[in-house]
N, C-alpha and C positions, 0 to 999 in steps of 0.2 A: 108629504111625510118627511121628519127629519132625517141627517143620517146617525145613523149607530154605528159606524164602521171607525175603526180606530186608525188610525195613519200611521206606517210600520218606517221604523231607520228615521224619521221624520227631518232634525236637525243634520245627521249624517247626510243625508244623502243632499238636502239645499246645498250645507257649506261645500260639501264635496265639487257641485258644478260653480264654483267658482265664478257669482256673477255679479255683475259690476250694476251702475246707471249706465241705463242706454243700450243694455241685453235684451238680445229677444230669446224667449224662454222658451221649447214646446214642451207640453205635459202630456204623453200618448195614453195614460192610463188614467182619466181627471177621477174614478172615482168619486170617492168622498168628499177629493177638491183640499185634503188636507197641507198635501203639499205645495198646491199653487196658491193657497190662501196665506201659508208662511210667507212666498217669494213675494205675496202682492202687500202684506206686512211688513215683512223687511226693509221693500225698498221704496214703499209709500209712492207708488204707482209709478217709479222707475224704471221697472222692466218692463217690455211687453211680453205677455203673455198670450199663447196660442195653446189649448186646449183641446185633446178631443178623447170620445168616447162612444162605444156602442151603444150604451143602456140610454133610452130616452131619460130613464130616472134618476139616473144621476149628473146628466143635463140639466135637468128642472132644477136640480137640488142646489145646484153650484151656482146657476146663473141667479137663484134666490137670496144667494149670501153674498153676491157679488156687488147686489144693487147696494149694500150699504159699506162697499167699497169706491177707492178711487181708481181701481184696478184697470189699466186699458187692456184689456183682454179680447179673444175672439175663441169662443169653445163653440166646437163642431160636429154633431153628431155624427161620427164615420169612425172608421177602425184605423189606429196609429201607422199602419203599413200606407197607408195612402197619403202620407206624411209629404209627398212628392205634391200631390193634386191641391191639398190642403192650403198648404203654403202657395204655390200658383195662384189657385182663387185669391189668397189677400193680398195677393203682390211682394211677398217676401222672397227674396233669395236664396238667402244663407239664416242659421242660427246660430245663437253661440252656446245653447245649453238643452240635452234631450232629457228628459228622465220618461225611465220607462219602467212601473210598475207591477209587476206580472201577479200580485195577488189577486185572489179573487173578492167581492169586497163583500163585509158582513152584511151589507144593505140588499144584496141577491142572496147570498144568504137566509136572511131572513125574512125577507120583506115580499121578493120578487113573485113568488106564487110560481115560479118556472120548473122547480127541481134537483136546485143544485143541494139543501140539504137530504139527509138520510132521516134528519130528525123529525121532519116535517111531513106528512102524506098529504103529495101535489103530485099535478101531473108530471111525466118526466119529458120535460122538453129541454132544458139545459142552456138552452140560449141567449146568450146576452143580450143579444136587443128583443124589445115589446114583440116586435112585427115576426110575422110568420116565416121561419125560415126553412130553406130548402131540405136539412135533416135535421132532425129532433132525436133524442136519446133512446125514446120511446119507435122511431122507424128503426133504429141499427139493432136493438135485441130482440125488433120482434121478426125482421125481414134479414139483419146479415148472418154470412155462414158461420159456421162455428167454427170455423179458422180465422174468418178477418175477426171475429168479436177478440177470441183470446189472441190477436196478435196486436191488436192497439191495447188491450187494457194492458198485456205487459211491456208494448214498447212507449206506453203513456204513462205507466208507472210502477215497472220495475215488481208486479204485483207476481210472486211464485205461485200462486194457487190461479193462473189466467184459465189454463188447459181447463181445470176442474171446474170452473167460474162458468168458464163459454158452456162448456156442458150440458152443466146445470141449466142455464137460460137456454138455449136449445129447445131441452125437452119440455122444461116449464110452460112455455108456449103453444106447444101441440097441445096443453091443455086448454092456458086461455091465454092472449093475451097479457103483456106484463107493460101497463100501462101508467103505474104511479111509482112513487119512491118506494112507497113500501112493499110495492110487490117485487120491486127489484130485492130492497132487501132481504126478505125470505129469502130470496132464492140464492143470493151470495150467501146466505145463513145453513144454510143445506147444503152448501157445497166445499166448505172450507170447513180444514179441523178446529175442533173444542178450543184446544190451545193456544190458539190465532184469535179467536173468541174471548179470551181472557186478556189477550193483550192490551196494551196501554192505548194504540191508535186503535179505534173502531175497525170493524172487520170488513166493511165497506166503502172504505177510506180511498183506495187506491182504483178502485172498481170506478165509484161517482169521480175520480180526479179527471181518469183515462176519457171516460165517456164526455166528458165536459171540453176535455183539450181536443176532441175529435170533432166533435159536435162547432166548434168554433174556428178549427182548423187554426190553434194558438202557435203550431212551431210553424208553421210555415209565414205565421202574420210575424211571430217573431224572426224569422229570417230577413224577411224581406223589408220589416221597420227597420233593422238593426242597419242593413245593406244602404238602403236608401235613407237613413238617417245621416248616417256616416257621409254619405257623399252631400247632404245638403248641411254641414256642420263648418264653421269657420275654421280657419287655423286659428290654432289657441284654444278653440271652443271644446268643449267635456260633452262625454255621454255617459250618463248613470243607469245603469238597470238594475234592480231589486226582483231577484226570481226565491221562489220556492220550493223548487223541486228538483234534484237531478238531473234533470232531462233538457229543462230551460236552463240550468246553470251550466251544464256542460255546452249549449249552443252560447252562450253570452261567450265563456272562458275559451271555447277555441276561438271565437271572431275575435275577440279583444286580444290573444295570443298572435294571433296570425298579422292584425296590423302592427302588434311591436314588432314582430322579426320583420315585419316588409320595411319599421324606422318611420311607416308615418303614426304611429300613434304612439303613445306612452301610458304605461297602465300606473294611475296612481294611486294603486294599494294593491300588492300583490298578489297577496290571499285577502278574502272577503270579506269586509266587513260583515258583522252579527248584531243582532240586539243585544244590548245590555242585560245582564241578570234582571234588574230592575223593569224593565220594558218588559221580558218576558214573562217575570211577576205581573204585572198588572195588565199586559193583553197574550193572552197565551198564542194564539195564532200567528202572533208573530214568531215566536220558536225557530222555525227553521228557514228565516225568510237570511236572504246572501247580497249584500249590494258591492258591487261591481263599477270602478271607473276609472275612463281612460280618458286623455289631451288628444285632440289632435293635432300635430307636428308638419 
């Protein structure tokens, strides 16, 4: 299946990592591959290219568009945090250029059968990769307590109505099981005021964000790609990340903060770049996406 996922900052954030012939590039979030398909365009197989990704699916999809490139690339299906291991396997040292994408891509979205949308009634497993994984979205609201429930959906997305959320899912399940998207949804629909209901974001927006960032354990992979990015990064070499959400922009802007003051790194835009009016017109999901980049010195 092809992709539908649209590639957000797409031009900003290439020119941003500043990369020459004879760069080796990693791409920790290959998605849709939109971004590594410009860098393997631009420099007509000049850079090398290291790719990785959780979703088997969007593996298949990349390395299908790849064969009618010159691209010398190596995409690996693992999770950007292991960024350390990755590059071992190929013999690589150092990089000169990271980008790290934190959207979620409209190809799981739509496509994945997993549960990331509301729109959709699938089951709720929320996981990026195919394969079976240890907790699924559907184990935490039907087995955690209703303290850890509303204390990751608000510390995953800032959601005010978490307390009345977790509640709700509580009791919902001494009935039956809440095993699909939609039966999540009732039950965040029952629990949150009318008013919230009219709003402009869907009223299960930040509920599905929280459960998805838990479920993948995404601050902590972003901690620890960003940490062990940074040390296997050249002098001279750039890190890009594009987040969309508070929670991942505020973990990018104090790292990238804390190496300006310590003088090895230099942040080259000091507030965030955004999509254009235009961009946002024509893929809405990009809206609130923030890219982020720093030299290192």
């Amino acid at each position: 299946m092809d992709t539908v996922h649209k590639t957000v900052l797409l031009n900003e954030a290439i020119d941003g990592l500043n990369l020459k012939a004879g760069s080796i590039y990693f791409d920790g979030t290959l998605g849709g591959a939109g971004h590594l398909l410009k860098v393997c365009s631009d420099f007509n197989g000049k850079v090398r290219v290291v790719a990785t990704d959780r979703d088997e699916g969007a593996i298949r999809r990349a390395q299908e568009k790849l064969v009618k490139t010159n691209c010398k690339n190596d995409i690996v299906n693992s999770d950007y945090r292991n960024i350390d291991t990755v590059l071992k396997n190929l013999n690589i040292e150092k990089v000169d250029a990271i980008l790290i994408d934190l959207g979620l891509s409209t190809d799981q979205l739509v496509n994945s059968g997993r549960g990331f949308s509301f729109k959709n009634n699938e089951p709720l497993l929320m996981t990026f990769s195919e394969k079976e994984e240890r907790v699924t979205a559907e184990i935490i609201v039907n087995n955690w307590s209703e303290e850890n429930i509303a204390n990751i959906i608000y510390a995953y997305s800032d959601e005010k109505f978490s307390r009345k959320i977790a509640k709700a899912i509580v009791e919902a399940r001494k009935i039956k099981p809440i095993k699909t998207t939609y039966d999540l949804v009732e039950v965040v629909s029952g629990a949150v005021p009318g008013f919230y209901k009219r709003g402009k974001i869907h009223f299960a927006t930040k509920t599905f964000q929280a459960l998805r960032i838990c479920v993948n354990d995404e601050i902590t992979a972003l901690k620890d790609g960003m940490q062990k990015g940074w040390e296997l990064l050249n002098k001279g070499g750039r890190m890009a990340i594009i987040s969309f959400h508070s929670v991942e922009d505020r973990e990018v802007k104090n790292l990238f903060r804390d190496r300006s003051k310590e003088r090895v790194g230099k942040l080259i835009n000091k507030k965030p770049i955004t999509p254009s009016p235009k961009e946002v017109y024509e893929n809405p999901a990009s809206r609130s996406a923030k890219l982020r980049i720093i030299e290192k010195i």
